[in-house]
SEVEX-523318 format. One record per residue (C-alpha): residue number from 1; residue in one letter; z, y, x. Coordinates in steps of 0.001 Angstrom, whole numbers. Layout:
# residues N
<NUM, 'a', <Z, Y, X>> ...
This chain:
# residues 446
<1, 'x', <-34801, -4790, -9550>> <2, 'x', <-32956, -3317, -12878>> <3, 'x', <-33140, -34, -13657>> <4, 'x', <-29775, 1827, -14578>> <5, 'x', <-28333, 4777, -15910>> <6, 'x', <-26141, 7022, -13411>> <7, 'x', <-23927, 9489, -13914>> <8, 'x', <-23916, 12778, -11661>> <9, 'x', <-23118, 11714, -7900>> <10, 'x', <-22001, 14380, -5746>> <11, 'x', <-24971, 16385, -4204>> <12, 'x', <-23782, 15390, -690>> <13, 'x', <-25653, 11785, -1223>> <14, 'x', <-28839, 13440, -2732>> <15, 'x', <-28995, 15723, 90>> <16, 'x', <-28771, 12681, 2735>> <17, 'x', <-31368, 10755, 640>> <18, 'x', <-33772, 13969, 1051>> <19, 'x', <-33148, 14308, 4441>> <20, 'x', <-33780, 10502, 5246>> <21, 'x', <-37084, 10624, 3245>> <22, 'x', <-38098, 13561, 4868>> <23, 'x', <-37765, 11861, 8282>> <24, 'x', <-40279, 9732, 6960>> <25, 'x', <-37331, 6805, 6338>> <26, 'x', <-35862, 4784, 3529>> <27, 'x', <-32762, 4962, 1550>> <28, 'x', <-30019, 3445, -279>> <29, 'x', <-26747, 3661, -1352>> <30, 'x', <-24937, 414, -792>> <31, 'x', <-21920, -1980, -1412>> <32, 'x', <-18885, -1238, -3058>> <33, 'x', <-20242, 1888, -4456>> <34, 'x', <-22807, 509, -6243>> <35, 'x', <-20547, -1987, -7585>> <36, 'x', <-18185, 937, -8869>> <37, 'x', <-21556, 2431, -10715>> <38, 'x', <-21998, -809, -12315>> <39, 'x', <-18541, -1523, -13380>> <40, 'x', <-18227, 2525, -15162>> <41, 'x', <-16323, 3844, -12334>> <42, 'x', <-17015, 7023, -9897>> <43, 'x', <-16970, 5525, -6663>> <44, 'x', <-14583, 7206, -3883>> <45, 'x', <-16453, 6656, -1251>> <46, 'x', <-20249, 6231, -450>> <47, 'x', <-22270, 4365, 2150>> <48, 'x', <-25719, 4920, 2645>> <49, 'x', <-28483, 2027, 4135>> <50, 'x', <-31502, 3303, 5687>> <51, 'x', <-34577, 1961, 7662>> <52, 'x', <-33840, 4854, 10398>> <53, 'x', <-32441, 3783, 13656>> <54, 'x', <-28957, 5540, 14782>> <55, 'x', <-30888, 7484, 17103>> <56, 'x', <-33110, 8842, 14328>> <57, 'x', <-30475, 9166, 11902>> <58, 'x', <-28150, 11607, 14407>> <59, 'x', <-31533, 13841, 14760>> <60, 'x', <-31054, 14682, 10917>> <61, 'x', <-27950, 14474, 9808>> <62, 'x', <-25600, 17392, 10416>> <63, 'x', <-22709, 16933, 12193>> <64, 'x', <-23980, 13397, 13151>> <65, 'x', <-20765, 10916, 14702>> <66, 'x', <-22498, 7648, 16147>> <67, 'x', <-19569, 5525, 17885>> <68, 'x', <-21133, 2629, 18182>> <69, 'x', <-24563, 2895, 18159>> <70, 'x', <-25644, -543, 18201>> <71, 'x', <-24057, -1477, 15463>> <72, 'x', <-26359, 1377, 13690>> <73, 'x', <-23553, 3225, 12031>> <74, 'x', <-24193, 7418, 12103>> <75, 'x', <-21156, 9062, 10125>> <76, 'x', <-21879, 12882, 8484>> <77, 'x', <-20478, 15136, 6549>> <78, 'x', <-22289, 17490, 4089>> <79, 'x', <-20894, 19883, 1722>> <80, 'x', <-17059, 18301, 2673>> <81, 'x', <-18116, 15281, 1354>> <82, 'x', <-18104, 12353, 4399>> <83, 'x', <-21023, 9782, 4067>> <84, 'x', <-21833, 6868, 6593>> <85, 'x', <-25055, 6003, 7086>> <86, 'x', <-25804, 2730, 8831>> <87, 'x', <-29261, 1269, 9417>> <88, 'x', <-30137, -1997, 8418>> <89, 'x', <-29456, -4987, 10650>> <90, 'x', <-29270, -8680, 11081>> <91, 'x', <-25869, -9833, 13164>> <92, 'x', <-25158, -13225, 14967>> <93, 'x', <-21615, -14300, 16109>> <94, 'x', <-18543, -12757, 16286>> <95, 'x', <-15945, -13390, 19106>> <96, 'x', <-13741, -11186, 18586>> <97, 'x', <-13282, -11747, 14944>> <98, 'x', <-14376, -8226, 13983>> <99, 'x', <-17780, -7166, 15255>> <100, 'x', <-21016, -8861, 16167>> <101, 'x', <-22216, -9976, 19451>> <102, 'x', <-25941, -9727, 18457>> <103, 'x', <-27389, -7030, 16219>> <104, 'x', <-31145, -6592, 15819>> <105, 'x', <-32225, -3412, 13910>> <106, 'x', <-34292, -4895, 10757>> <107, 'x', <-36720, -3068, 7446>> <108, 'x', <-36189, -5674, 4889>> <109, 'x', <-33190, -5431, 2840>> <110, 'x', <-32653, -9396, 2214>> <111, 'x', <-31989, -9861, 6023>> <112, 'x', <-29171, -6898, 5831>> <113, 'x', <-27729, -8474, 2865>> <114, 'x', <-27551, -12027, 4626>> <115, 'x', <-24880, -10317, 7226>> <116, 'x', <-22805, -8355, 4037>> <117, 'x', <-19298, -10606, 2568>> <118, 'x', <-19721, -10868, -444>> <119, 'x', <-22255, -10823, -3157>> <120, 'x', <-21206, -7872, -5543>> <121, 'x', <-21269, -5912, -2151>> <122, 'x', <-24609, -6474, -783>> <123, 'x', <-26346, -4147, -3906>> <124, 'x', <-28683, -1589, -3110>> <125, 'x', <-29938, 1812, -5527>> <126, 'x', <-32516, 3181, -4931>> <127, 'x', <-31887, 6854, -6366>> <128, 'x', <-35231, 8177, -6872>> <129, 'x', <-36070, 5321, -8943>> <130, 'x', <-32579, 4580, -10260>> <131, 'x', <-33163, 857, -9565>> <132, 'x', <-30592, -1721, -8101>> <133, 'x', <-32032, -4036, -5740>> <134, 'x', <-30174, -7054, -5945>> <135, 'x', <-31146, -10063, -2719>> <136, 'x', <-28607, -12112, -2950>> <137, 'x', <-28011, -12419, -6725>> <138, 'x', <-24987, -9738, -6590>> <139, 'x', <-25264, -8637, -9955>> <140, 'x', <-25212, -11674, -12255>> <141, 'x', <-22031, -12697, -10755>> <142, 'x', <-20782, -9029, -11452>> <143, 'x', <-21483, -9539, -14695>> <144, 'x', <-20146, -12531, -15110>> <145, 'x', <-16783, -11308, -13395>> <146, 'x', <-17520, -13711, -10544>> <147, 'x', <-16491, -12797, -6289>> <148, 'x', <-18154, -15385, -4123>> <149, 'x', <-19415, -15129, -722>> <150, 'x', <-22771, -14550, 444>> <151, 'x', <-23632, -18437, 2441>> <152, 'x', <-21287, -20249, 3787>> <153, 'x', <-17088, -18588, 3019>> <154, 'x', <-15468, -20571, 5614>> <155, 'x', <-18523, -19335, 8034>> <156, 'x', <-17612, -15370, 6472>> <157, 'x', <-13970, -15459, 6522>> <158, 'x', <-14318, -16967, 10563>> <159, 'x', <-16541, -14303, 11101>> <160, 'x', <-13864, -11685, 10197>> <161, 'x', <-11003, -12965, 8758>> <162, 'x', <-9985, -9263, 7153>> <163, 'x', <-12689, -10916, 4685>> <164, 'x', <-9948, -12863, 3250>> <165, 'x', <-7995, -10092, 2359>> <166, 'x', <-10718, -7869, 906>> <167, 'x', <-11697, -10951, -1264>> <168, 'x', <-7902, -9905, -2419>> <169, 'x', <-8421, -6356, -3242>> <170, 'x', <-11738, -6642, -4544>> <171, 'x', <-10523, -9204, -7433>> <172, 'x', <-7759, -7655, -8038>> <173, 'x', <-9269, -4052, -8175>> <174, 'x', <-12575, -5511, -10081>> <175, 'x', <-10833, -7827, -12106>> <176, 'x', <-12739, -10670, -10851>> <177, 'x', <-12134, -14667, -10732>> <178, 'x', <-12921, -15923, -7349>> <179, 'x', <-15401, -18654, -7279>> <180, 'x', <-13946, -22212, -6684>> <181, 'x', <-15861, -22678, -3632>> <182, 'x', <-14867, -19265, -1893>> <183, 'x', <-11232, -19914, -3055>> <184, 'x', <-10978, -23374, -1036>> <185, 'x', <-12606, -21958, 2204>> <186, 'x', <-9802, -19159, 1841>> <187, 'x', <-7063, -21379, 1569>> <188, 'x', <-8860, -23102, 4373>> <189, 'x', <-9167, -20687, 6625>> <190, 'x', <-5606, -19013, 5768>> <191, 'x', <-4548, -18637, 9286>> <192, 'x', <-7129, -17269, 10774>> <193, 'x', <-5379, -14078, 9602>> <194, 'x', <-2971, -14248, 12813>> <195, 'x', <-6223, -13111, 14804>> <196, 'x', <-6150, -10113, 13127>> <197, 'x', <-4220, -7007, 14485>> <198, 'x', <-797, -5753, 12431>> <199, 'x', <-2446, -2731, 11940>> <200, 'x', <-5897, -3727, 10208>> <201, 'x', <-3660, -6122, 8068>> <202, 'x', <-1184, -3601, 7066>> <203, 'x', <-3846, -927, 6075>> <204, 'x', <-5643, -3755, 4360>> <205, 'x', <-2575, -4663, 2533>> <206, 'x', <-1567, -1093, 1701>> <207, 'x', <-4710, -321, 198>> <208, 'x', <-3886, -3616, -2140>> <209, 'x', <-1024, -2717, -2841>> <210, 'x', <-1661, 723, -3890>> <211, 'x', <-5572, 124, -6065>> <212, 'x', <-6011, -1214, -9350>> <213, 'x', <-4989, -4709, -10258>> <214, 'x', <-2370, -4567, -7623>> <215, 'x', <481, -6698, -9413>> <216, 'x', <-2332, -9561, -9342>> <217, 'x', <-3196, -8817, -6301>> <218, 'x', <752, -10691, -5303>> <219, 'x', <-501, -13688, -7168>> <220, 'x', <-4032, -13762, -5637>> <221, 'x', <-2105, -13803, -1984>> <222, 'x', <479, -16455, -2940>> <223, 'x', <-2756, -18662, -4439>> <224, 'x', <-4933, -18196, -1538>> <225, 'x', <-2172, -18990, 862>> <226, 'x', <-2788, -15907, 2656>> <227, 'x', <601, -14392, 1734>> <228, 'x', <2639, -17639, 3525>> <229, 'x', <649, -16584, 6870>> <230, 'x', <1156, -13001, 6675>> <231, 'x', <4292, -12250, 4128>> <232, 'x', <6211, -15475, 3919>> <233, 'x', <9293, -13737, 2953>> <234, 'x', <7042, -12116, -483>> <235, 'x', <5987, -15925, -765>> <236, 'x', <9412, -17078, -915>> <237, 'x', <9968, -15041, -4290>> <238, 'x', <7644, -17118, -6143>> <239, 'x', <9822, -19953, -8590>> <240, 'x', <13271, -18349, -7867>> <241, 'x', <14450, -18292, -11168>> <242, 'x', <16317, -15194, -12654>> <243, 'x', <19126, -14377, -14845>> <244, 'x', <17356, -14171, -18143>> <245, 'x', <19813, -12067, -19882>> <246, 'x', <18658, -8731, -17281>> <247, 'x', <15186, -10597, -16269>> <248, 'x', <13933, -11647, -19803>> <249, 'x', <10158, -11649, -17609>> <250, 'x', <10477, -14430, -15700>> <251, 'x', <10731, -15443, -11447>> <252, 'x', <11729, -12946, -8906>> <253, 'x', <7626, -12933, -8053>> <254, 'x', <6766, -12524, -11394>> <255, 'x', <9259, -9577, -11590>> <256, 'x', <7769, -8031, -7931>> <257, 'x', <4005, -8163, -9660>> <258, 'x', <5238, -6424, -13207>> <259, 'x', <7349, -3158, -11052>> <260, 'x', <4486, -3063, -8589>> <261, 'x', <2217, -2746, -11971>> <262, 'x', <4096, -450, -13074>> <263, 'x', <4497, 1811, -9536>> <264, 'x', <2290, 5306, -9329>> <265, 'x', <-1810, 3936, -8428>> <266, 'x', <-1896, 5439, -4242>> <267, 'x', <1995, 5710, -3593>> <268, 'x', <2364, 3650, -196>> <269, 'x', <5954, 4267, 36>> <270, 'x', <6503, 3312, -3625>> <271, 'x', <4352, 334, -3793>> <272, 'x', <5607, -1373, -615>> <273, 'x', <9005, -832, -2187>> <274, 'x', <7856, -2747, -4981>> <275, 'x', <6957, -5479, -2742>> <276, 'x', <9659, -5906, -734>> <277, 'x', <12776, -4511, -2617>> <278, 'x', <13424, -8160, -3624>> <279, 'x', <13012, -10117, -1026>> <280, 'x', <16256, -10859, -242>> <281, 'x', <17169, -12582, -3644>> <282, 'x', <15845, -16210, -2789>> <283, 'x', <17628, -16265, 213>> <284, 'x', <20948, -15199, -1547>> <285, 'x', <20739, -17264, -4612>> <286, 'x', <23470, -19145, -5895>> <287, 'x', <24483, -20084, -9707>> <288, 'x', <28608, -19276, -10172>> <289, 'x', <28903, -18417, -14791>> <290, 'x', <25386, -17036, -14268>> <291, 'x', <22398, -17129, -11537>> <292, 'x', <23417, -14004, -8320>> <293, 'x', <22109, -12455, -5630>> <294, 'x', <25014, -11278, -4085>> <295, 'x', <24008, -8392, -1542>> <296, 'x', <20307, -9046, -1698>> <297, 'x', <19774, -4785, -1732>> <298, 'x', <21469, -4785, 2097>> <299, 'x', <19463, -8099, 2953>> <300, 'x', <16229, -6981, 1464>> <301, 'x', <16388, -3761, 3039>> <302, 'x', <17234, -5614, 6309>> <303, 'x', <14197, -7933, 5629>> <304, 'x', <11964, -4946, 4612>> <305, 'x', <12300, -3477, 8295>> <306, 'x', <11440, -6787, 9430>> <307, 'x', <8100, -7065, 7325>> <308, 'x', <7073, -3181, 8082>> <309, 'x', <8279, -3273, 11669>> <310, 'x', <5976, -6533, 12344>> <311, 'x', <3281, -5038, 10568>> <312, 'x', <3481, -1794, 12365>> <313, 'x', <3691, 515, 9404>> <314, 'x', <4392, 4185, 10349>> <315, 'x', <8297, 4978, 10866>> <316, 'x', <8632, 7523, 8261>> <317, 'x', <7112, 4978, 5164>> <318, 'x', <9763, 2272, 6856>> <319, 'x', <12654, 4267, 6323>> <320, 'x', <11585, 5231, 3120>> <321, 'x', <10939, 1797, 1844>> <322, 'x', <14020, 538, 3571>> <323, 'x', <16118, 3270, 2020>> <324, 'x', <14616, 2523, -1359>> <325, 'x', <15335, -1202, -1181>> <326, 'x', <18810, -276, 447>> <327, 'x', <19682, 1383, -2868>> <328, 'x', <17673, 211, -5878>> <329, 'x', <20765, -1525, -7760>> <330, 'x', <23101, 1779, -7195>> <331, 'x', <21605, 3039, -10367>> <332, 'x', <23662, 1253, -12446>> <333, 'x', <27166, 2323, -10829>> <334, 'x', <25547, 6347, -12069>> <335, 'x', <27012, 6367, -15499>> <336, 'x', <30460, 5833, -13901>> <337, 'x', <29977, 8066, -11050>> <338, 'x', <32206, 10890, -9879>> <339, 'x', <30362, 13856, -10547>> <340, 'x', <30852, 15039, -6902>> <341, 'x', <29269, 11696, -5920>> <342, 'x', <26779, 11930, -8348>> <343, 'x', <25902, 15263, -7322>> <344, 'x', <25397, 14597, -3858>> <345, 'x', <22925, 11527, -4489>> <346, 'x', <21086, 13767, -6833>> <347, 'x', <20728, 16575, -4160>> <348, 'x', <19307, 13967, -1623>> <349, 'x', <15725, 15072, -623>> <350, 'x', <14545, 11639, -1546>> <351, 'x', <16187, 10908, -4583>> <352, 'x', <12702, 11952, -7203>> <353, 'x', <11710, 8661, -4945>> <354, 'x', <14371, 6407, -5770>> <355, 'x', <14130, 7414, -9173>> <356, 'x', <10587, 6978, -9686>> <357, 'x', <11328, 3462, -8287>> <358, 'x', <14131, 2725, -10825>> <359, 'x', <11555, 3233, -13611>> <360, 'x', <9307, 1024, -12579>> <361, 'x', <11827, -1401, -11532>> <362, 'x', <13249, -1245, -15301>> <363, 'x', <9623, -1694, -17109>> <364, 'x', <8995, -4567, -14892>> <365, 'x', <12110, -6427, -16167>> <366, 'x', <14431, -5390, -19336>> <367, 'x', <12592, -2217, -20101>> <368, 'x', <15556, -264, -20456>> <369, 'x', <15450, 3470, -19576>> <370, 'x', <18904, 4998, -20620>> <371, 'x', <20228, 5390, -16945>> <372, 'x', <16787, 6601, -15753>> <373, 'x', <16786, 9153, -18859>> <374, 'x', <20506, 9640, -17909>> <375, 'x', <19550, 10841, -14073>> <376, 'x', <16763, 13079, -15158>> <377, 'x', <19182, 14786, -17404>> <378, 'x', <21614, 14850, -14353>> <379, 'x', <18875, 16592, -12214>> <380, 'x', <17778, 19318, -14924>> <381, 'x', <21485, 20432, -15418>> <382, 'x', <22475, 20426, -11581>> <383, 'x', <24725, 23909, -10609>> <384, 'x', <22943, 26274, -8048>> <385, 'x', <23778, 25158, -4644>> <386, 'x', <27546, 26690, -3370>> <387, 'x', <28792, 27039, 238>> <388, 'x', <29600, 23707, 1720>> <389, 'x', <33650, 23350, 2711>> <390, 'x', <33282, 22445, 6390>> <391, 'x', <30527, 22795, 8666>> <392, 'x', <29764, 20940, 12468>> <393, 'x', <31538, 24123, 13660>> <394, 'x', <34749, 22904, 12038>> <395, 'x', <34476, 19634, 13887>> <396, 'x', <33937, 21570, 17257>> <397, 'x', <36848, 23553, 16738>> <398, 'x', <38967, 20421, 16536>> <399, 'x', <38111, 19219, 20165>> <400, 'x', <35020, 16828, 19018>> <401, 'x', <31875, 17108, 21496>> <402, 'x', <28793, 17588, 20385>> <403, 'x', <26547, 14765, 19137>> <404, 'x', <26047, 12255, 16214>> <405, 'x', <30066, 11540, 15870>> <406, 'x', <30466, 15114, 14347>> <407, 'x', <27730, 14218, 11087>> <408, 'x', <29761, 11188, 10935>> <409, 'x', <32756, 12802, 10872>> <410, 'x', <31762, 15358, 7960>> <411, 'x', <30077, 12414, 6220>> <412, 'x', <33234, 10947, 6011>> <413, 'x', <35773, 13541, 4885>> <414, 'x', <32746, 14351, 2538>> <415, 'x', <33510, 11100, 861>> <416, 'x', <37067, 11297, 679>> <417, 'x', <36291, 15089, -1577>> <418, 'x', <33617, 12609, -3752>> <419, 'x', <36685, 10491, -4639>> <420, 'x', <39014, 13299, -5524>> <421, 'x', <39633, 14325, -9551>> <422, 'x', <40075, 17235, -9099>> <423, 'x', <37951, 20453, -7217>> <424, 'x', <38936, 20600, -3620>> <425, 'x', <39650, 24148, -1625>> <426, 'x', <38195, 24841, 1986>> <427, 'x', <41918, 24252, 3424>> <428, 'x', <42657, 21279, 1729>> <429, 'x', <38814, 19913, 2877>> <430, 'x', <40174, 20798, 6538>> <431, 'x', <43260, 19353, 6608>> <432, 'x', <41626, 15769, 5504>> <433, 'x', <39010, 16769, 8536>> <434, 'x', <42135, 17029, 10725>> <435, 'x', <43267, 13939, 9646>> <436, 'x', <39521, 12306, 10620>> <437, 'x', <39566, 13772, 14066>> <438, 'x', <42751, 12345, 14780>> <439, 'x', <41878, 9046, 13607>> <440, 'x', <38476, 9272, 15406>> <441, 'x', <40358, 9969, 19014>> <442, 'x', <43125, 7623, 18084>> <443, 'x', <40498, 5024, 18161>> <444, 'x', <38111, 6048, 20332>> <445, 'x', <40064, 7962, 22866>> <446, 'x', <37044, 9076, 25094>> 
């Protein structure tokens, strides 16, 4: 045991710790929390161990959720603050590469720390004593920067392969070295991700993607071979070389990891962005006076629904990724914009997004911000919003039927005032409406 100094943990914890003892039980807070303590950092979540059984734990706890209670685990919330509580076990097989078959309800902390992944998660304080009891030699591999498995990693990451990607976040995020042995069984056992459901890999992946350390974490995948089971199109990036006069950093991978570095810590939309906005440069590469990717924003953006749609992402971060992939290069046509054009791309809901993106997309290669610093200075001097020339009314009047034709209709006469010198008048925007609709049923005569 090693006695350590903690800093003030919310009162929700000490008032589940006093409620456990006063049940006559044991308590501990456990895992990645006490890691957090150790490493200087406020954990954001906490689990609780105790030597109460679930049915003994929902008796005391307020608002007590037990789901499953054989597996032991009583969920509570106290003072707004949501703690789980799960009493100590011993586990035996898992067939459906997620939960245990056999669970036996144990006292002694070294059998519960036998069933835990890895070492640096299978710490226990003890709060009234401010001790960390450490079974399975957790903390001398924290300290020095080590993750390895508790027993046997191929026998872990079988158990549940999501093991294999939270060996990923948790170097990454901890800034640890994974052990030689635990690395092998991982690159081993790489394809036992496809048991795994889209949607535990994609919230896996997302929380990556959005922690600390998560332009490593790209590098960790690629090494473990866990990104050529579940992202080969990411894994692709890796070695395609780069025009070095606007990519002075290196490979399109290296580029992904330095703009995902440099995307806003817990931004899904941003982060996947980062990820994917590239991915369509190795398969357009070709070398003409310099290295190209001609169209890789449409393909990536094509190949970005792909990745997001197979992983089952929500709809609403999908079109937002896809949109920001879609458009990432059009920064560079701004300067030279009309400033009708300019000032409808500027007006677009999402455009903070796209321009957060362009910043991190420039510090992860050239590091040049003059067309960022040129949009910002766009946005600050925008005119108040005037009375748009034609509305869907217009459209109706002109014989068009309801539906998506008549936003595609505006859309396009819209574009036609973008290109125009000079300031256009309500009759002149109708007449080049007029024109639309005529072409429209000329064409389409239904």
């Amino acid at each position: 045991m090693t006695r350590i100094e903690l800093p003030q943990l919310p009162n929700a914890v000490h008032q589940a710790m006093r409620l456990i003892r006063a049940a006559g039980g044991r308590g501990w807070v456990v895992g990645g929390a006490v890691r957090d303590l150790l490493l200087g950092r406020m954990p954001e979540d906490f689990d609780l161990a105790s030597d109460l059984e679930p049915d003994a734990l929902s008796q005391i706890l307020p608002d007590p959720e037990v789901r499953e209670a054989r597996l032991g685990t009583c969920r509570t919330t106290i003072d707004g603050v949501s703690l789980t509580v799960t009493t100590l076990r011993e586990e035996a097989d898992y067939a459906d590469h997620r939960r245990p078959d056999q669970v036996r309800f144990v006292t002694d902390l070294a059998v519960d720390a036998r069933r835990r992944d890895f070492t640096i998660n299978a710490l226990y304080l003890d709060l009234e004593r401010s001790e960390v009891i450490d079974p399975v030699s957790g903390m001398p591999d924290l300290e020095a920067r080590i993750l390895r498995t508790i027993g046997d990693p191929k026998q872990r990451f079988r158990e549940d392969p999501l093991r294999l990607l939270r060996m990923v976040r948790f170097a990454a995020s901890a800034e640890l070295e994974i052990d030689s042995a635990t690395m092998q069984a991982a690159q081993q056992t790489a394809t036992e991700l496809r048991t795994l459901s889209a949607e535990r890999i994609y919230a896996e992946l997302t929380q990556t993607f959005c922690g600390r350390g998560r332009g490593r974490s790209l590098r960790l995948l690629l090494d473990s071979g866990l990104c050529a089971v579940i992202l080969p199109e990411v894994a692709a990036m890796d070695g395609v070389p780069q025009p070095p006069e606007y990519h002075p950093e290196g490979d399109v991978l290296v580029h992904v990891q330095l703009v995902l570095d440099h995307c806003p810590e817990g931004h899904p939309e941003l982060c996947w962005a980062a990820v994917l906005h590239d991915v369509g440069k190795p398969p357009t590469y070709r070398v003409a006076e310099r290295i190209r990717f001609d169209g890789h924003d449409n393909l990536s953006a094509e190949m970005a629904k792909d990745v997001l749609g197979r992983l089952r992402a929500p709809k609403a971060l999908q079109q937002r990724v896809i949109d920001v992939c879609r458009h990432h290069i059009r920064f560079a046509a701004l300067p030279q914009m009309r400033p009708a054009r300019a000032e409808r791309w500027l007006r677009e809901p999402d455009f903070p997004l796209h321009l957060e993106f362009h910043r991190a997309d420039c510090m992860g290669s050239h590091g040049k911000l003059e067309i960022y610093e040129l949009a910002r200075q766009k946005l600050r001097d925008l005119p108040p919003l005037t009375e748009p020339l034609l509305h869907g009314k217009d459209v109706l009047a002109l014989g068009i039927k309801p539906g998506p034709v008549v936003g595609k209709l505006l859309g396009a006469v819209q574009n036609q005032i973008d290109e125009l010198p000079v300031a256009t008048s309500r009759d002149q925007a109708l007449v080049l409406l007029r024109d639309a609709v005529e072409s429209h049923l000329q064409g389409d005569p239904d």
